[in-house]
C-alpha positions as CSV (number, residue, x, y, z in Angstrom):
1,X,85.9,92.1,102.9
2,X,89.0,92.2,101.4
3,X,91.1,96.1,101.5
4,X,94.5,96.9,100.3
5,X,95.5,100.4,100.9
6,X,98.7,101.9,100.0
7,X,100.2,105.1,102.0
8,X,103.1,107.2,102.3
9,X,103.3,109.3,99.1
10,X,104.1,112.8,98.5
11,X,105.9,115.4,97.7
12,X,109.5,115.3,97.5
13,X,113.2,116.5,96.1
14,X,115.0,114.9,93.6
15,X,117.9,113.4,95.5
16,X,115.2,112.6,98.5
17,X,114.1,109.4,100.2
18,X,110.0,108.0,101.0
19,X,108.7,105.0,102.3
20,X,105.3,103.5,100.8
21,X,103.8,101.5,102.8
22,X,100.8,98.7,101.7
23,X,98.3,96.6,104.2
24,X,96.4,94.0,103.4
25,X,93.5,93.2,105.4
26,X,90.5,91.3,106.1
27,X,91.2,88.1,104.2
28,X,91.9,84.6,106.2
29,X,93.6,83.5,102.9
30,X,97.5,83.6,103.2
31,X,99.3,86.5,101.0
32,X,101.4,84.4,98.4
33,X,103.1,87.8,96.9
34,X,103.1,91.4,97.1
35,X,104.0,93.6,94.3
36,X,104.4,97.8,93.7
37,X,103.3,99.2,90.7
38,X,103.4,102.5,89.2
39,X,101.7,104.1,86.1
40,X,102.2,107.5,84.9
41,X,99.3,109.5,82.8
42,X,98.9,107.4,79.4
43,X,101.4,104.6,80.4
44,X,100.4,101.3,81.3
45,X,101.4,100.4,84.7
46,X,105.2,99.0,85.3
47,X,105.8,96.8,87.8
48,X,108.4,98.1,90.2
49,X,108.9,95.4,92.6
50,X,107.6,91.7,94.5
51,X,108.0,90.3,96.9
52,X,106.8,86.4,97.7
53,X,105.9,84.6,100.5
54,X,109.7,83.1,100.9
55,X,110.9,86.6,100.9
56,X,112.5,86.6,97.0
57,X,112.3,90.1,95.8
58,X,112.5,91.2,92.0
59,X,113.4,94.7,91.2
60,X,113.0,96.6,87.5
61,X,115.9,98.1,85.9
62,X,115.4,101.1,86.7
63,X,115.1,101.2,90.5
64,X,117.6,98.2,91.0
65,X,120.2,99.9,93.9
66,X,117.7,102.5,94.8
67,X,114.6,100.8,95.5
68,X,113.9,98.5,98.4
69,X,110.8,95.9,98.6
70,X,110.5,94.2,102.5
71,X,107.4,92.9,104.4
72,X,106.6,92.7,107.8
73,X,106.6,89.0,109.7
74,X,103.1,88.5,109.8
75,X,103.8,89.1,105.9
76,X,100.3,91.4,106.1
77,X,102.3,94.6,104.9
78,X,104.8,95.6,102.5
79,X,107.0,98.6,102.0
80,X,108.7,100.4,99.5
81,X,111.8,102.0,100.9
82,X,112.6,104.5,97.6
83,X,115.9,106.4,98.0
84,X,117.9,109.1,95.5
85,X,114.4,109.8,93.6
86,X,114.4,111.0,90.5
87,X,112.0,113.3,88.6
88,X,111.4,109.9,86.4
89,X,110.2,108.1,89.6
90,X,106.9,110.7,89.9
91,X,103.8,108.3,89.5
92,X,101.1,106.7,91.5
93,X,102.0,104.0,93.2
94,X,99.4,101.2,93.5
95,X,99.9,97.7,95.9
96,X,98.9,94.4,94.4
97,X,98.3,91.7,97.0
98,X,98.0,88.2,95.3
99,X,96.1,85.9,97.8
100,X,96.3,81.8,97.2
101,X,93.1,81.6,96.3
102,X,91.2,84.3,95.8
103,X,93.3,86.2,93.3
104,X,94.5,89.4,93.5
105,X,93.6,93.2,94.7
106,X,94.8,96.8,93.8
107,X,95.0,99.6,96.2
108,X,94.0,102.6,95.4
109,X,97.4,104.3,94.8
110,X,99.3,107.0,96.5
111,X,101.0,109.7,94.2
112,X,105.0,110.1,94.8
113,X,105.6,113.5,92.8
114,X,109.9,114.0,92.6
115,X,110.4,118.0,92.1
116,X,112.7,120.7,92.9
């Protein structure tokens, strides 16, 4: 079966730094691209960042310079390295794991809440 779990969110100051991390698990199906997501309370989601199998990352404009998508070898895992957050940056975070052939999954999401 098929899981993709985010962690790492919280609670932090504007100014601060976490790391989201995102494992995929229990497919034999290769990972062709891993993306982060987040969606506030009556917004659609925005994607914040991919990563492929090559290693070509995309960033939005908003977290371009801040932001910081990487993967580990076995290319299982991705991370979400988010430094000088800003209130704007508070949202759930949700992982989306495309697989090569059997689509793609959400995680759950993990809430990143910016706040003095």
């Amino acid at each position: 079966q098929v899981q993709v779990v985010e962690s790492g969110g919280g609670l932090v100051q504007p100014g601060g730094s976490l790391r989201l991390a995102c494992a995929a698990s229990g497919s034999i199906y290769s990972i062709a691209r891993m993306e982060w997501y987040r969606q506030t309370p009556g917004n659609e989601r925005e994607l914040v960042a991919s990563i492929t199998d090559s290693g070509s990352t995309t960033y939005a404009d908003s977290v371009k310079g801040r932001f910081t998508i990487s993967r580990n070898n076995a290319r299982t895992m991705t991370y979400l390295q988010m430094n000088s957050l800003k209130p704007d940056d508070t949202a759930v975070y949700y992982c989306k794991t495309h697989f090569t052939t059997i689509g793609a999954y959400w995680g759950p999401g993990t809430q990143v809440t910016v706040s003095s």
